[in-house]
Structures are given as structure tokens and as C-alpha cells.
N, CA, C and O of each residue as an XYZ file, in Angstrom:
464
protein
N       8.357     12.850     17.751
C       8.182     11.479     17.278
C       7.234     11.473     16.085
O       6.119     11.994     16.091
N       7.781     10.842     15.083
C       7.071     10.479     13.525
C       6.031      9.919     13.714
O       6.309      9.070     14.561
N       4.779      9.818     13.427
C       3.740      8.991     13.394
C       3.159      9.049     11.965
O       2.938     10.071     11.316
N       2.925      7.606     11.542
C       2.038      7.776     10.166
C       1.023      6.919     10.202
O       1.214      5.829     10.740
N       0.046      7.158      9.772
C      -1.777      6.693      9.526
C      -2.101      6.552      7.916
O      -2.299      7.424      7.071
N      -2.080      5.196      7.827
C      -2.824      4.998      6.426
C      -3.973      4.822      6.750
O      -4.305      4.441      7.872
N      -4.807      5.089      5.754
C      -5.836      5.264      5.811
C      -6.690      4.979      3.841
O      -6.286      5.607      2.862
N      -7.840      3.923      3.791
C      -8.373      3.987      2.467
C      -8.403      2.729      1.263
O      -8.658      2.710      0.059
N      -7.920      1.502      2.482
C      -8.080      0.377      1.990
C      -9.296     -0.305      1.442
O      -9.944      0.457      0.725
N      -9.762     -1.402      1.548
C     -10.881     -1.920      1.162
C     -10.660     -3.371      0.414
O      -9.702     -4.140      0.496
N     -11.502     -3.443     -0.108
C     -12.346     -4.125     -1.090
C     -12.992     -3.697     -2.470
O     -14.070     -3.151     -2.705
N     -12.061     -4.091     -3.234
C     -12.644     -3.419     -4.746
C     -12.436     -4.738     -6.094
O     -11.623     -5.661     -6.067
N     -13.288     -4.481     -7.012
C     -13.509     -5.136     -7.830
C     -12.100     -5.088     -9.346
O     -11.475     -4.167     -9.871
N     -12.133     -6.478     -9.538
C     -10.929     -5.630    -10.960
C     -11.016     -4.868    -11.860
O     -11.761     -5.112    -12.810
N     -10.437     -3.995    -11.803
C     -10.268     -2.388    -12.951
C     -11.491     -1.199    -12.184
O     -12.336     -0.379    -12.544
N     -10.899     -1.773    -10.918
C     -11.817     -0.848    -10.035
C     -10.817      0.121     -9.433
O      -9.667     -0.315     -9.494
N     -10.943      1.400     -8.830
C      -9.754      2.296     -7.614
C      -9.898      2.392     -6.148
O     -10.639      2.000     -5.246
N      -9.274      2.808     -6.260
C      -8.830      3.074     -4.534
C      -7.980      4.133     -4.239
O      -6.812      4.015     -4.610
N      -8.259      4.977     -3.748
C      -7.124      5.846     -2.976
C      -7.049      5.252     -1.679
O      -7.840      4.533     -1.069
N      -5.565      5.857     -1.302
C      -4.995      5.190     -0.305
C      -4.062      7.067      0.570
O      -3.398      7.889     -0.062
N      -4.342      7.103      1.767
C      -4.018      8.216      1.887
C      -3.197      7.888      3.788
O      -3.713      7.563      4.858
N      -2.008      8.140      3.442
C      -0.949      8.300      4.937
C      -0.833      9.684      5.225
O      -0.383     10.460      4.382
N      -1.282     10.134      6.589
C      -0.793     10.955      7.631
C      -0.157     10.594      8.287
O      -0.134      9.502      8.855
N       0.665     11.668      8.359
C       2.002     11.888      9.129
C       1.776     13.070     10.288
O       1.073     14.054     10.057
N       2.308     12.901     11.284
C       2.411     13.704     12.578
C       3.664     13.846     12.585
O       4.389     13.195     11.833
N       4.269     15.040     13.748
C       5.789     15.512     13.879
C       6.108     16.189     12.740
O       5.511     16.692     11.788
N       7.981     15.958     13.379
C       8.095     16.998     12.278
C       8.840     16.503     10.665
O       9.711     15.692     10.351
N       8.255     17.155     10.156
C       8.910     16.311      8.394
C      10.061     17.217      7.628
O       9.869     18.331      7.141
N      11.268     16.498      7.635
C      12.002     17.466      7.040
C      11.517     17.699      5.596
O      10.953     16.868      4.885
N      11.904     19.274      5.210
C      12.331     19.059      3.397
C      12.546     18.175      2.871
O      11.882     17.712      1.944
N      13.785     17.616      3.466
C      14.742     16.194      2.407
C      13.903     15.255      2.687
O      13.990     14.261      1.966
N      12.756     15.236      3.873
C      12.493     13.349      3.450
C      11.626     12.840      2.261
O      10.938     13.591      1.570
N      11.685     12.034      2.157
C      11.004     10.961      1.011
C      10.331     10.431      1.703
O      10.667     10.237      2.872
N       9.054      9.984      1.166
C       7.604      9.474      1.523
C       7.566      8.310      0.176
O       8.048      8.407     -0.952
N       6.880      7.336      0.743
C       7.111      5.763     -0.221
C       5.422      4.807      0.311
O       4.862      4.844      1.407
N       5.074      4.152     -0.767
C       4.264      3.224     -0.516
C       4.761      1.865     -1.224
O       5.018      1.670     -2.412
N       4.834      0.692      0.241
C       5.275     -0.070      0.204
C       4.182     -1.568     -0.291
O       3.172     -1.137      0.266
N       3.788     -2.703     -0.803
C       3.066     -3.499     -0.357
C       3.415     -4.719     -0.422
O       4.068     -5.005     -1.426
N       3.169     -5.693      0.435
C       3.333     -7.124      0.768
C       2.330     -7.922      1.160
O       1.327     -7.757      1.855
N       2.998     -9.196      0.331
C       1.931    -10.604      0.507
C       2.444    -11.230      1.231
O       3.595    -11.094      1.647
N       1.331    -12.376      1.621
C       1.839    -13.569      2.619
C       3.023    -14.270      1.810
O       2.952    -14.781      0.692
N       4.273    -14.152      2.764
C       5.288    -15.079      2.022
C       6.129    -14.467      1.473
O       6.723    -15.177      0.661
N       6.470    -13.507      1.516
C       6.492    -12.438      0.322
C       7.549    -11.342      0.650
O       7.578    -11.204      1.873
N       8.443    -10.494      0.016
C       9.168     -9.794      0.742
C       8.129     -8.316      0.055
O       7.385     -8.260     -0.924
N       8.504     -7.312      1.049
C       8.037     -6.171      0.922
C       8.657     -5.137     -0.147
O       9.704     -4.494     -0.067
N       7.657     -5.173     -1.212
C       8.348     -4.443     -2.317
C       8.015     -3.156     -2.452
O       6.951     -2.824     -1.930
N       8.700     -2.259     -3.069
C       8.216     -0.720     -2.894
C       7.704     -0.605     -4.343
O       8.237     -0.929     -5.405
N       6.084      0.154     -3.971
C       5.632      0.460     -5.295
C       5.566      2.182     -6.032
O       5.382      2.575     -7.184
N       5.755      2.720     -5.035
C       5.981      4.334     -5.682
C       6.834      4.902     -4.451
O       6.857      4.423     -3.317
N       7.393      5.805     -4.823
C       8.322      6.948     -4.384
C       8.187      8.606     -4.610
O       8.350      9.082     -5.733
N       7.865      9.469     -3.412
C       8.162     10.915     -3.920
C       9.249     11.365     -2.943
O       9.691     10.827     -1.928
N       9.593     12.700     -3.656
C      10.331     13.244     -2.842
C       9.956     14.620     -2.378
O       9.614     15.292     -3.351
N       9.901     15.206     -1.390
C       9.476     15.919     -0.497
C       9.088     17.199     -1.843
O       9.962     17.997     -2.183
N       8.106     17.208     -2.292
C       7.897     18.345     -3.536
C       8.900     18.355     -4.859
O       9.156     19.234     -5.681
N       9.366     16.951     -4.693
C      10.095     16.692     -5.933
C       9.297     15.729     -6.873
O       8.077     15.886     -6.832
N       9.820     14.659     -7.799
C       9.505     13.586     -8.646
C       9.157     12.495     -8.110
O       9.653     12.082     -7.062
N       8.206     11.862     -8.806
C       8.024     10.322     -8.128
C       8.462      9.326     -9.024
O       8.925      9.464    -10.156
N       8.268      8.371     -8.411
C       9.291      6.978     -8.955
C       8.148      5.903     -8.947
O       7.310      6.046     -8.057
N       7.993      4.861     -9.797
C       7.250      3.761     -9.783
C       7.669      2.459     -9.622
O       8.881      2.497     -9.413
N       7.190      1.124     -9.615
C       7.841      0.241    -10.222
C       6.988      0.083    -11.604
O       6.210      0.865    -12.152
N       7.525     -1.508    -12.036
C       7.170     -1.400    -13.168
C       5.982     -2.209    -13.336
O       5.599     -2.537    -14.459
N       5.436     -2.515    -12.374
C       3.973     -3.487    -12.234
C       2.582     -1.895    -12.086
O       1.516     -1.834    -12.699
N       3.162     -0.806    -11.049
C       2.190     -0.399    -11.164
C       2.482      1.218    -12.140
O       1.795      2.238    -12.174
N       3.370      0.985    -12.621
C       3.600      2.712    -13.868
C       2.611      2.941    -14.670
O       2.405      2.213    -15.641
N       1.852      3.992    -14.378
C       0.653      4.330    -15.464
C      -0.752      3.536    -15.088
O      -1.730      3.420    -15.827
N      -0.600      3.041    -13.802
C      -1.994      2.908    -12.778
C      -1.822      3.426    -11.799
O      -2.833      4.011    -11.409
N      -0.908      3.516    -11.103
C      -1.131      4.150     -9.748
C      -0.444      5.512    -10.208
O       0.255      5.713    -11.201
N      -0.875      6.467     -9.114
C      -0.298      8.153     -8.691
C       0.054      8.346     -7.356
O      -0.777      7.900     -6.564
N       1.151      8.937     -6.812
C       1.578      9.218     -5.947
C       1.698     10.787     -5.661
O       2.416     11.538     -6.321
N       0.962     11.145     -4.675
C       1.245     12.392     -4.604
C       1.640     13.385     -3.374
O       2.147     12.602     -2.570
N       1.674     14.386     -2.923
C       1.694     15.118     -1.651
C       0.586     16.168     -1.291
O      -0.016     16.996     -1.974
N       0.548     15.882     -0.179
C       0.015     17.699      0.243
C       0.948     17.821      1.515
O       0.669     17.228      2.557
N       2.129     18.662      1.374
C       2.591     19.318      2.095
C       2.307     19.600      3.301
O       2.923     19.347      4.337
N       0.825     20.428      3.030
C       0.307     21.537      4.445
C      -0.469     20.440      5.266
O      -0.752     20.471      6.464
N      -0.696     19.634      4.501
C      -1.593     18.157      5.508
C      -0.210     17.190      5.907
O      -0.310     16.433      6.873
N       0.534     17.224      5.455
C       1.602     16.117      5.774
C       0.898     15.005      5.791
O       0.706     14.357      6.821
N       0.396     14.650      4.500
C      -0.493     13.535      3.742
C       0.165     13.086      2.295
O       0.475     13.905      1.430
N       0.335     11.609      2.164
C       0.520     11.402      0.749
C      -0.336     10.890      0.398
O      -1.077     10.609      1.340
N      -0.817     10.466     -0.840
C      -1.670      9.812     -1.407
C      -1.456      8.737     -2.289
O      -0.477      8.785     -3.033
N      -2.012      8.039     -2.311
C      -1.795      6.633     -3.050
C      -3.238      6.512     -4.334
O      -4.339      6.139     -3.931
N      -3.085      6.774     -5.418
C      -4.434      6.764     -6.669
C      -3.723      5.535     -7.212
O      -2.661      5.530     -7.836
N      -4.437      4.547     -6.894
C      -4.553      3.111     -7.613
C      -5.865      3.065     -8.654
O      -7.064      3.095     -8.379
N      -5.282      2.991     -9.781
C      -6.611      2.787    -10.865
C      -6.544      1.411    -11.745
O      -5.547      0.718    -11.540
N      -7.195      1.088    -12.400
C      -7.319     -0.495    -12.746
C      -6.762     -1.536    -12.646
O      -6.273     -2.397    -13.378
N      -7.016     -1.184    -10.842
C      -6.556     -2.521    -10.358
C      -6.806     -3.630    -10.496
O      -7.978     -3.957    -10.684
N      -5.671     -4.684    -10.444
C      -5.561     -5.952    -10.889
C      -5.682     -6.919     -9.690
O      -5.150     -6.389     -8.714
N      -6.122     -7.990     -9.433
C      -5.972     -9.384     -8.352
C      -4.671     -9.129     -7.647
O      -4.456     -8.872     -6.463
N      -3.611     -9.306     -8.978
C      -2.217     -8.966     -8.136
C      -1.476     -7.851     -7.634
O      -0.324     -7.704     -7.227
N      -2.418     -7.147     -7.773
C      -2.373     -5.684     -6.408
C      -2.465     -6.081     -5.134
O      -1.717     -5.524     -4.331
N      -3.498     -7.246     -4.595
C      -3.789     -7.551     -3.546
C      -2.872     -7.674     -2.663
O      -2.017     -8.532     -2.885
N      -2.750     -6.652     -1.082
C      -1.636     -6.804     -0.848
C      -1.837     -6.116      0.571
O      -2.938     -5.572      0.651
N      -1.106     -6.012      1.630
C      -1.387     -4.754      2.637
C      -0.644     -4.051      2.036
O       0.325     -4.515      1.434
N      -0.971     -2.599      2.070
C       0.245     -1.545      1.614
C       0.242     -0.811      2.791
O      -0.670     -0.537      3.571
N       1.947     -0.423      2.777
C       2.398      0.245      3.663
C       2.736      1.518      3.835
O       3.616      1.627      2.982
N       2.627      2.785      4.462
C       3.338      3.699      4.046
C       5.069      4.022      4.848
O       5.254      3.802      6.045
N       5.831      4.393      4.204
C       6.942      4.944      4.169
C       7.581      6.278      4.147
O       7.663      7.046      3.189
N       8.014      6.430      5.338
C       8.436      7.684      5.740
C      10.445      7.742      5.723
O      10.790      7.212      6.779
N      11.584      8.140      4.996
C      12.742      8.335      5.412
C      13.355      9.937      5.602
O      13.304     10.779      4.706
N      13.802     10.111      6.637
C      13.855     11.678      6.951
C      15.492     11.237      7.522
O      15.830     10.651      8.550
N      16.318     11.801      6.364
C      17.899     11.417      6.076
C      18.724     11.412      7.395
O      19.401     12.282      6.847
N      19.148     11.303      8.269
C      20.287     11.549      9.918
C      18.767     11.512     10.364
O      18.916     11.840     11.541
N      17.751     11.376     10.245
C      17.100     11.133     11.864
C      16.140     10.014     12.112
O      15.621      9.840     13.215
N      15.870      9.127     10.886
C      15.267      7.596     10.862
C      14.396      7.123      9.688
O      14.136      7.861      8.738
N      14.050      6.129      9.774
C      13.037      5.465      8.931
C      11.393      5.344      9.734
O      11.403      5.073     10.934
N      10.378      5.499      9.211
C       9.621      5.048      9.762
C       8.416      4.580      9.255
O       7.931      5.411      8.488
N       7.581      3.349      9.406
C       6.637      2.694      8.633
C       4.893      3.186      9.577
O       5.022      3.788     10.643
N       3.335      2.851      9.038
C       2.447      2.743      9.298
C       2.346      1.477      9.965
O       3.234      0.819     10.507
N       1.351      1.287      9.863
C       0.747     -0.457     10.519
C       0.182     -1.264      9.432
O       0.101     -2.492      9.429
N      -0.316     -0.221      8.235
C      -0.374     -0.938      7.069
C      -2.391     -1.270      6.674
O      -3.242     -1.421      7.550
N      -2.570     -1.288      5.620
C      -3.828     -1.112      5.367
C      -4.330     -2.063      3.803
O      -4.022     -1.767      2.648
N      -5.242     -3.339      4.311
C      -5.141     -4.096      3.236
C      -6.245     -3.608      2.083
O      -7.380     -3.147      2.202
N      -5.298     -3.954      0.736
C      -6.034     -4.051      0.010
C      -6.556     -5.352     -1.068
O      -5.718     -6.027     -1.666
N      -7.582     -5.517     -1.170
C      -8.000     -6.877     -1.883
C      -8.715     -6.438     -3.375
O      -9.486     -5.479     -3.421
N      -8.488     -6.980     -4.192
C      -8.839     -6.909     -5.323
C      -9.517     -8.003     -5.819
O      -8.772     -8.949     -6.075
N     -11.103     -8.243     -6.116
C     -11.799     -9.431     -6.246
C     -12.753     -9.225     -6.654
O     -13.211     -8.100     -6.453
N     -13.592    -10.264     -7.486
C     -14.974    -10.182     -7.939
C     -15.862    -11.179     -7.125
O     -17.068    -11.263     -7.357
């Protein structure tokens, strides 16, 4: 059974960072893809970066060239590098786990607020 732990939320000021870091337990295929998701009240859950299991990552276009997405493999950890963050970052973010024929699976989610 998949388990994932975000971990690295907070409270930060604007054009301030944050890392944001999901563990994963079990077992992780090669093929899966690892994703950080975030949502507001009201709001549908939008995906803000994408990697693929030691492949390329993917952004949207609100956070390209502030945030980094990355892996460590041997930790079965991704990482989330949010840098000059904005108000409208504010959000819980989620992490995202898809491991292709055997499921989807999400964290519990870890807020982040962006404020002076």
C-alpha cells in the first residue's frame, strides 16, 4: 500500500520560499509520475508541476520559472522549491502519486499561505 507525506508548508511572506517535500512509502514503480497539486476554497484542484520517474518535469504557466520540482529516488521523496512567491500561491498543495495498472494516489495535503 502507497502512502505519501507532505511535509514543509507554512507561512511566508511575498517573494519569500518554501520547500515543500512528499514521502512516499511502498512500492514505486519506474513508470510512475509524481505531481504537485494545489487548491483553494471554491476552487477546482489544479496541477502545478509534474515529473516523471527520473525523467522531465512539466509546469503550469502561473508557476514556470518559480517553482522546481524534483526527485530523490533512494528517499522516494519529491520536492516542491517554490521561490517568489506570490498571495496567489496561497493554497493547500497536494502531492500526487500515478503508478500506471495499479492506481492513483494523493497526501492529505499541506497549506500554504503567502502574506505580509
Amino acid at each position: 500500500q502507497v502512502q505519501l507525506v507532505e511535509s514543509g508548508g507554512g507561512l511566508v511572506q511575498p517573494g519569500g520560499s518554501l520547500r515543500l517535500a512528499c514521502a512516499a512509502s511502498g512500492s514505486i514503480f519506474s513508470s510512475s509520475v509524481m505531481a504537485w497539486y494545489r487548491q483553494t476554497p471554491g476552487m477546482q484542484r489544479e496541477l502545478v508541476a509534474r515529473i516523471f520517474y527520473g525523467g522531465p518535469a512539466t509546469y503550469s504557466d502561473s508557476v514556470r520559472g518559480r517553482f522546481t520540482i524534483s526527485g530523490d529516488s533512494a528517499k522516494k521523496t519529491v520536492y516542491l522549491q517554490m521561490n517568489s512567491l506570490k498571495p496567489e500561491d496561497t493554497a493547500v498543495y497536494y502531492c500526487n502519486l500515478v503508478q500506471p495498472g495499479a492506481g492513483t494516489y494523493w497526501g492529505q495535503g499541506t497549506q500554504v499561505t503567502v502574506s505580509s
